[in-house]
N, C-alpha and C positions, 0 to 999 in steps of 0.2 A: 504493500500500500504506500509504503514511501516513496517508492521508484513511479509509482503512478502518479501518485499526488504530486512531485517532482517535476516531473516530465507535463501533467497539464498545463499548473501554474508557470512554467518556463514559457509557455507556447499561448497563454492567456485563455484557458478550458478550465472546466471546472474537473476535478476530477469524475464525478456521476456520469461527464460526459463521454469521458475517456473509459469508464468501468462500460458504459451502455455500449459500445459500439465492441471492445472486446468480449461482450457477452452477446451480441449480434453475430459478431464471425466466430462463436465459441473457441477462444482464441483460449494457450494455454496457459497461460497466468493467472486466466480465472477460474480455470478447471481445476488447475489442481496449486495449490498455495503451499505445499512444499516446505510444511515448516517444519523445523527441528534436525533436516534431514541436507545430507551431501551427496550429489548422484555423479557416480565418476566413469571411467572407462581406462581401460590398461594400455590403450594405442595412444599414441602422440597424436599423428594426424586427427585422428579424428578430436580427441580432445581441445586442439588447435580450432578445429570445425565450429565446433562447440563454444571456442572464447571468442570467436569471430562475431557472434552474436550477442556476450554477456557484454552487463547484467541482460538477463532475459526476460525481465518485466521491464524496462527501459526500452530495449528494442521494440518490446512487444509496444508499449503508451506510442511510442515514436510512428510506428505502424497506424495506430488508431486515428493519431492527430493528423497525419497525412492523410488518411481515409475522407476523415471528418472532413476538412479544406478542399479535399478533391473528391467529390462525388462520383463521378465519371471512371472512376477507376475500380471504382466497390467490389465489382463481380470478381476482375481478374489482377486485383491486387498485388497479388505478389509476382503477375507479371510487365510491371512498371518498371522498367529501370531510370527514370525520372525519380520515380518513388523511393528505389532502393540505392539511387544516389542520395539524397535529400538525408536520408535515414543514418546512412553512413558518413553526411556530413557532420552530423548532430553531435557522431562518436569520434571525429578523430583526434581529437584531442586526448582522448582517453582510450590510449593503445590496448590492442587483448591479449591477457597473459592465461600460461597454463599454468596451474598451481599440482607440485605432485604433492603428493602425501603416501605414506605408509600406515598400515593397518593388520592388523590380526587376521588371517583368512575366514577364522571364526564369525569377525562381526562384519564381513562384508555380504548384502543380502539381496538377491535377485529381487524385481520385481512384483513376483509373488510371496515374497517372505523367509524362503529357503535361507540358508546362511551359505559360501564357498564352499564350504568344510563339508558340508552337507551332500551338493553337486559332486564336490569329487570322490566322497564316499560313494554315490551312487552309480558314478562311471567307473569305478575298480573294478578291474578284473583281475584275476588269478594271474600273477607274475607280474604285475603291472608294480611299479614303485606309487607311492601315494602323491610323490612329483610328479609323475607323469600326468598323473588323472589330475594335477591342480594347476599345471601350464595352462593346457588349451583354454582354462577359461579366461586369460587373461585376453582374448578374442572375442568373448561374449561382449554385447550391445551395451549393456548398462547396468552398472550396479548399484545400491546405494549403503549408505553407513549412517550413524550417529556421529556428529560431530566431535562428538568426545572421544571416539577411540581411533581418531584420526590424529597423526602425526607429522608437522610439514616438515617437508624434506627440502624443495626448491623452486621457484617461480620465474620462467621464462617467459621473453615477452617473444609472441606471435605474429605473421605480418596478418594485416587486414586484407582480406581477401576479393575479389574480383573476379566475379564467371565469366566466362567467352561472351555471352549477350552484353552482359553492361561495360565489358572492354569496346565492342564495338560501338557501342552508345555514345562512350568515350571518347571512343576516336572520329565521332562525326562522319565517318564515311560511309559510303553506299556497301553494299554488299559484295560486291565483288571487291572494291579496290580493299578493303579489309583485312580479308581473307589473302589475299596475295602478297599485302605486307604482312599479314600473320606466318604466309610459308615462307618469306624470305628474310623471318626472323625479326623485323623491325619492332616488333614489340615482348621483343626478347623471348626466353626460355620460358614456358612454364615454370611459376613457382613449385608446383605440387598437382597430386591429383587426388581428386575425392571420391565415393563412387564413380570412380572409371570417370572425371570429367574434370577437364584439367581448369585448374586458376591462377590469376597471376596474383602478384603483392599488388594493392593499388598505389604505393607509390615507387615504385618502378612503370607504371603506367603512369600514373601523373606527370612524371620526369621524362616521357616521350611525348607529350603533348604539347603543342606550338602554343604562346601568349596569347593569339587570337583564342583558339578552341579550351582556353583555359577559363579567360575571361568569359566565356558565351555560358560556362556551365556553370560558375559561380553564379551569374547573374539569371541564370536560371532556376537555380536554387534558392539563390538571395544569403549565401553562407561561403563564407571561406571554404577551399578546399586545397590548401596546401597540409598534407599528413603533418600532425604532430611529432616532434622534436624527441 
């Protein structure tokens, strides 16, 4: 509720207004409020995936308020890259970091309740070490913990991320001329890949955009968009 109430009064909404329209698109901030609780995952990338978006009541108001101002876009919202520029301008200031921790296999708890410990007992088979059955889950979707049996260990900061559609958005150009500076490398290497789809840093994008097409997106936004320091 802070990160909403936050996020309204930044943008001059009330929050009722901001809660109404995420409970309009059953948006998940309001579905599930997540308290007490740390939901984590063993992969980096995806983890990274994950801070791309935190705090995720913040992204999620940021969403709403853009909703709310642009009607026009309601159905296919999250396919605005207008939108999901604006959104990301909101945040660059405040870089996304992974935060690791350490934990007891004991209090780490699937979705349903299970504990690790639990899981990997259940996948032991005869000859199998108890390592073996408690590796692969470090590949499972999602886990969560109580905060308190959680231990930090170290916090990286992650770049902000960019999908191929809002790079091209970025760069202003038509369709083909795009693509053909995308194969002859002009908008450099893929950062990384996420389900099988690649993304760049957005400021490695930023930093290949001419003064002209820098200024057109600011001012289309009405926000600074040079990434944070």
């Amino acid at each position: 509720m802070e990160q909403l109430r936050s996020v309204a009064e930044d943008h001059g909404l009330t929050v009722e207004e901001v809660i109404a329209d995420l409970e309009k698109h059953g948006r998940f901030a309001i579905a599930d409020p997540r308290p007490d609780t740390i939901y984590l995952v063993g992969d980096q990338n995806r983890a990274a995936s994950w801070a791309d978006r935190a705090p995720e009541a913040t992204w999620e108001a940021l969403w709403a308020v853009y909703r709310i101002r642009h009607p026009h876009v309601e159905v296919d919202w999250n396919q605005s890259d207008e939108g999901h520029l604006w959104v990301l301008a909101n945040r660059l200031q405040d870089p996304p970091v992974v935060v690791e921790i350490e934990a007891p296999v004991g209090k780490l708890q699937t979705m349903h309740g299970d504990t690790a410990a639990e899981e990997a007992l259940n996948r032991l088979s005869p000859g199998m070490s108890l390592q073996d059955a408690i590796s692969p889950l470090y590949a499972e979707p999602e886990w969560k913990i109580d905060p308190s049996a959680a231990v930090f260990v170290n916090v990286t900061e992650v770049p902000q991320r960019v999908d191929g559609p809002l790079v091209r958005f970025m760069s202003g150009e038509d369709e083909d001329t795009f693509y053909r500076q995308l194969d002859a490398g002009f908008w450099g290497e893929p950062a990384g890949i996420h389900h099988g789809i690649p993304w760049h840093s957005y400021r490695d994008v930023w930093e290949r955009l001419g003064a002209d097409r820098r200024a057109e997106l600011e001012e289309m936004v009405g926000l600074p968009l040079s990434p944070g320091d």
